[in-house]
N, C-alpha and C positions, 0 to 999 in steps of 0.2 A: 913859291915860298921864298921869303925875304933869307938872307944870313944870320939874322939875328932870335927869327922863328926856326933855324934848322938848329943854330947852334942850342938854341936854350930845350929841344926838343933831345938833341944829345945829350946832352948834361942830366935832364929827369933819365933817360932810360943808362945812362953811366952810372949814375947814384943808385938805380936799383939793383948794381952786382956788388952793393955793400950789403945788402941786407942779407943774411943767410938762410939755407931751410931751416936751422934748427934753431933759430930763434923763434922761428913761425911755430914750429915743431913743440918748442915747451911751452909757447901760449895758446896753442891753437883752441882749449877749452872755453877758454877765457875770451879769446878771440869771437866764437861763436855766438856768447852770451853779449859780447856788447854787438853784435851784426843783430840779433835779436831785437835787443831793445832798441839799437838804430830805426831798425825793419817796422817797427809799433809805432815809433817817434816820426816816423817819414808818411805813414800811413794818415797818421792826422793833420798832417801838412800845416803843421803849426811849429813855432819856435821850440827848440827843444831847450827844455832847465839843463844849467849846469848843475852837475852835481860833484866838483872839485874846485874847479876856479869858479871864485869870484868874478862878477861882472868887471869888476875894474881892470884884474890879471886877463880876464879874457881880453880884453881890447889890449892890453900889450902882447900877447901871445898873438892876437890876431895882427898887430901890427908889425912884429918879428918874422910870423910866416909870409905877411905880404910881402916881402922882402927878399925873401928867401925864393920864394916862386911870386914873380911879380905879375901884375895886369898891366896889360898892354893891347896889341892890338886880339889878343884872346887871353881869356881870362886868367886867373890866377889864384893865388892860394884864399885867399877873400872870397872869392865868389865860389870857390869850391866847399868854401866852411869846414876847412881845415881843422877850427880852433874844436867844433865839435865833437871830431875823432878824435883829437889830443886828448879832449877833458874827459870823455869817456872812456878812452883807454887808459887813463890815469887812473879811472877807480875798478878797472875790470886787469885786466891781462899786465900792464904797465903798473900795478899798485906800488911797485915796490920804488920805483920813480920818482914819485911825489915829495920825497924830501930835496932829491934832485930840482923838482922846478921852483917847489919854495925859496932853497935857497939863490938859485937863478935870477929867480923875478927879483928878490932884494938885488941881486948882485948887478942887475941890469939897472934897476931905480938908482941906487948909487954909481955905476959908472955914468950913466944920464946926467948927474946932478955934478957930478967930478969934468965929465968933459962941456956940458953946457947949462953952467949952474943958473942961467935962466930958464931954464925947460922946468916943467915940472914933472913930465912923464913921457918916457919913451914915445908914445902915439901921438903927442904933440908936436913933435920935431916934424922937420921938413923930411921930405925924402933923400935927400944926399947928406944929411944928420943922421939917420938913422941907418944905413947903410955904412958910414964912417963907425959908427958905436960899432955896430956888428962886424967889421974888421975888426975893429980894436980886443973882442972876446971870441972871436971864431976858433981859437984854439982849444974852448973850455968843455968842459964836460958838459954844461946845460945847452953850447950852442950846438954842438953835434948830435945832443940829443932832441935837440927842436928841428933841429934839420931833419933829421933820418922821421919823425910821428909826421913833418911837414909833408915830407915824399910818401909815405906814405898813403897818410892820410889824401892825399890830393889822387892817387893812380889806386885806391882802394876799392873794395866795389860799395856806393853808395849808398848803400845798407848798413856800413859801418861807420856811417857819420861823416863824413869824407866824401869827395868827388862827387858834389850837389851838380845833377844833369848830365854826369858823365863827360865833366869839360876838361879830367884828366885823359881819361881814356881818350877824345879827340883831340886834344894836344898831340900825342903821342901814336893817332891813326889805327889804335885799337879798337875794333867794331864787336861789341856785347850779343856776340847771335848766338852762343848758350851752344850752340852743334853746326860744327863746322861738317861738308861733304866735301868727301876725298875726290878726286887725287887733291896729294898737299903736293905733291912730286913726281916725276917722274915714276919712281918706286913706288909710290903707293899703289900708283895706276896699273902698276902689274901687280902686286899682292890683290888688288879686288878681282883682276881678271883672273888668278889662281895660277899663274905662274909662276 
């Protein structure tokens, strides 16, 4: 593994000791019901409808997460479809959000327009444009909170709209086998022998 596949594989599992249990802990209802309709939406292996963003805002959201967890020589936030764990958590568990990314996405179209008043929209930019934008607002409330549905969304289990083929969990050399057999340790191997 290159330096640049180790470092970016530290950085996703760094980012995940922001997340707290009790955040998980007051959505986890909410959380269910969109893994649910994920779970329906995955099953008929067709496009799933937005039902918060707009197709337009999708393609900047999806262009912000690309960004954020980039494609390279393994995948990234794009081919994980990221953007679809966002917009369904925005109408499920994350409701309260939504004015959050409204104002975002205006906020992003204007500084777009403010730093390269030839663009017309964030997803048009080149990629060292659009990475320059995203310095420019990393301090804001809407980028840290695309960051955090981006991580997410990306190392989630794939039921919830998020981590399409399980290309976070291989990023990151987590193997999905549902029951793991002991020893994990040294110790366990004596607690099964009943010592």
């Amino acid at each position: 593994m290159d330096q640049d596949s180790s470092s970016r594989r530290q950085f996703v599992i760094r980012s995940l000791s922001g997340i707290g249990s009790a955040w998980l802990t007051l959505r986890w209802p909410a959380i269910l019901a969109a893994r649910d309709h994920a779970h329906a939406a995955a099953q008929a292996d067709a496009q799933v409808a937005l039902q918060f963003l707009s197709p337009e805002q999708a393609i900047e959201i999806e262009a912000a997460a690309a960004q954020i967890i980039p494609s390279d020589e393994t995948p990234g936030a794009r081919e994980a479809r990221v953007v679809y764990f966002i917009d369904r958590a925005l109408v499920t568990f994350e409701r309260d959000q939504q004015p959050a990314y409204t104002r975002g996405l205006k906020d992003l179209e204007n500084k777009t327009k403010s730093l390269f008043p030839q663009a017309g929209t964030f997803s048009s930019l080149s990629r060292v444009q659009q990475v320059q934008l995203l310095e420019a607002i990393e301090k804001t409330e809407f980028f840290e909170l695309l960051r955090v549905h981006t991580i997410i969304g990306f190392l989630a289990r794939p039921e919830y709209g998020g981590n399409h083929g399980e290309v976070g969990w291989k990023l990151i050399g987590f193997e999905n086998k549902g029951v793991y057999s002991p020893p994990f340790g040294y110790y366990d191997a004596e607690i099964v022998k009943g010592k």
